[in-house]
N, C-alpha and C positions, 0 to 999 in steps of 0.2 A: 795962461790962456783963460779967456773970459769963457764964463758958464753957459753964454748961450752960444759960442765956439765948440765949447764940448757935447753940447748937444743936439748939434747940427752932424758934429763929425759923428755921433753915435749913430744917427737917425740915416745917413749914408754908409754907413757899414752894414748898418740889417739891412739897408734896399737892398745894397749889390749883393748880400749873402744870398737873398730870396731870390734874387735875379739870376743866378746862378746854380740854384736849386731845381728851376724849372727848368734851366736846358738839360737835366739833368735826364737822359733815356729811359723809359718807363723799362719793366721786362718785359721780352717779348714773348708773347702764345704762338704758337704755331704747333702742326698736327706733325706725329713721328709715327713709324710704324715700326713696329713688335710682329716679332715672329715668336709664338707659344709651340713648342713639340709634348706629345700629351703622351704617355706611356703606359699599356700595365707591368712590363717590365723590362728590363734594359735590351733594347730592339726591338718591342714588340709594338709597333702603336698601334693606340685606340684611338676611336670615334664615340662621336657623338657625347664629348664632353664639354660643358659651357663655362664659358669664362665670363665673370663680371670686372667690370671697371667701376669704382665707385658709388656699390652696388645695383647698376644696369647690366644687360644683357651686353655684351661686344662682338662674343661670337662664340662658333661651335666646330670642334674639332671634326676632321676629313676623315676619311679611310684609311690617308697616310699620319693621323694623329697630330697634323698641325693644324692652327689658329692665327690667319697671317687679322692685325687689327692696326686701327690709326688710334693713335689718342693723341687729346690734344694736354698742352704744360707748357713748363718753359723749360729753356737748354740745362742740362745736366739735372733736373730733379727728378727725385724717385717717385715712383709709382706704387701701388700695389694691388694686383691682378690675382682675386680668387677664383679658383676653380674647384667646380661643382663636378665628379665623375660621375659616369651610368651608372644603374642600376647595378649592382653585383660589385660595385670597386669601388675601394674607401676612399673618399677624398682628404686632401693632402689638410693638416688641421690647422698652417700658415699661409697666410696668401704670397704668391712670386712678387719678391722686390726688384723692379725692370725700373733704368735709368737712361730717361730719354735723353737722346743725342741722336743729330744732323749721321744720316746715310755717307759715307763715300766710297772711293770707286772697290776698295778691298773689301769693304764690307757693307753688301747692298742694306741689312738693316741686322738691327740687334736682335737674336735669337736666343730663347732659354727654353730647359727642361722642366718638365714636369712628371711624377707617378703618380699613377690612379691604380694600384695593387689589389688585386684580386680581394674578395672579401673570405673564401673558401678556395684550397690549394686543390690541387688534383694527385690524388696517391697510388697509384698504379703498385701492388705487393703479388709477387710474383711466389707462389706458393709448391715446393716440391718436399714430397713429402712420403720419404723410403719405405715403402710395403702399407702406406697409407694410402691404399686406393678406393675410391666412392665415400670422403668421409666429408658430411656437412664442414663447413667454413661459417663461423659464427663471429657474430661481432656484438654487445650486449645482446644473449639471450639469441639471436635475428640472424638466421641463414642467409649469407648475401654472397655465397659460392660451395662450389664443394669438385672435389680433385675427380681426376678422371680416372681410368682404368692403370694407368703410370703413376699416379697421386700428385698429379700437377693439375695446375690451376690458377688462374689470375683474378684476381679482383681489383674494382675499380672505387674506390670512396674519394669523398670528397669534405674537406674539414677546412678548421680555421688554421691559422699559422700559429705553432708553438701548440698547438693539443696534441694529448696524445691519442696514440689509436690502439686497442686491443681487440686479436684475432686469436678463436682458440679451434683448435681439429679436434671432433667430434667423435669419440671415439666410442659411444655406447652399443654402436651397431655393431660391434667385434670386440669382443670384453676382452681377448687374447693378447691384444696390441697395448705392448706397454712403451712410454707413459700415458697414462690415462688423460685423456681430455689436453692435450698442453696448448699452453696460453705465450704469447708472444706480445709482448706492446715494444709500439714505434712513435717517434717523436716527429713532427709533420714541421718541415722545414717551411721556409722561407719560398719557398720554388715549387712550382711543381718535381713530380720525381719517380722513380720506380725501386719500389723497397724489397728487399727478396727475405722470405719466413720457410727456411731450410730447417725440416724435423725429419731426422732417421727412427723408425720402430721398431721394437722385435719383440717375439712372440713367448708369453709366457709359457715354459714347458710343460705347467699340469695343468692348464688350458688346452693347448694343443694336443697333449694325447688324450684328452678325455672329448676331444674333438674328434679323433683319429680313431678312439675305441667307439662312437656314437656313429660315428661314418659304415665303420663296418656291419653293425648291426648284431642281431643274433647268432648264434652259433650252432647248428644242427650237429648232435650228439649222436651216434648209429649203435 
């Protein structure tokens, strides 16, 4: 084959290649829709949480804690959707990987979860406490209860996850009541919760009669 046979036939092989490159279908854009569920914990949803797409605003969670959004991509690429929580609840520290895809009739559109978890738990410590009646409830130093005429009592705090808490019964007002002062710490779960600080006390004997000899007083001699 003559040289300028082969490069003719050359010069007709890149045509058709390029010729066949452009019929070649670009990807296609089109808008999908995501459904975001926003949570502080499992059942519980929140509001008023904001989602960005590609750091824009997209939208903001309902009362029912969803986020219905369009975004626009092409078929089967990922996404990724962060969310910012209200005030008082930490947001999640990776953003939601959603992978757009066409709706059909089983599944009107792609739905995922999200938590937005409390920043401080709630501790509800149910306090009884045997022949400990009227005695401050102290938490550093700081009266934040004190038991009733039965020596029960509730208190309410509010902490981070994983601290702990320490509650002591105040026992300076009745020196007779032994143990003196006792101190109780609790570990603050993951959840809210109700934590029970069970102390029985009893009464030193040479306290008490020297109680019981001061009660009756003087002794008239005839």
């Amino acid at each position: 084959m003559r040289l300028s046979q082969k490069l003719a036939l050359s010069l007709a092989t890149l045509l058709e290649g390029s010729l066949l490159a452009g019929c070649v279908p670009a990807q296609q854009v089109s808008s999908y829709r995501i459904a975001l569920r926003v949570q502080s914990d499992s059942g519980r949803p929140l509001g008023r949480a904001r989602v960005l797409f590609e750091g824009r605003p997209a939208g903001v969670s309902d009362e029912r804690g969803l986020v219905q959004l369009a975004v626009s991509g092409s078929e089967g690429s990922n996404v990724k959707l962060a969310v910012e929580c209200p005030e008082g609840y930490r947001s999640p520290s990776a953003p939601v990987a959603a992978v757009l895809r066409h709706a059909n009739e089983s599944d009107r559109h792609a739905e995922y979860s999200v938590l937005c978890p409390p920043i401080f738990r709630t501790v509800v410590i149910a306090v009884r406490a045997e022949r400990g009646a009227n005695l401050p409830i102290l938490q550093l130093g700081r009266e934040v209860g004190r038991t009733d005429g039965s020596g029960a009592a509730h208190v309410v705090l509010k902490s981070p996850p994983e601290e702990s808490l320490e509650l002591t019964l105040d026992t300076s007002s009745n020196p007779a009541l032994r143990p003196h002062n006792p101190t109780t710490r609790f570990r603050v779960g993951q959840s809210d919760e109700i934590l029970v600080f069970n102390q029985a006390f009893n009464l030193d004997p040479a306290k008490k009669r020297a109680g019981a000899a001061r009660a009756r007083g003087p002794i008239r001699i005839q």
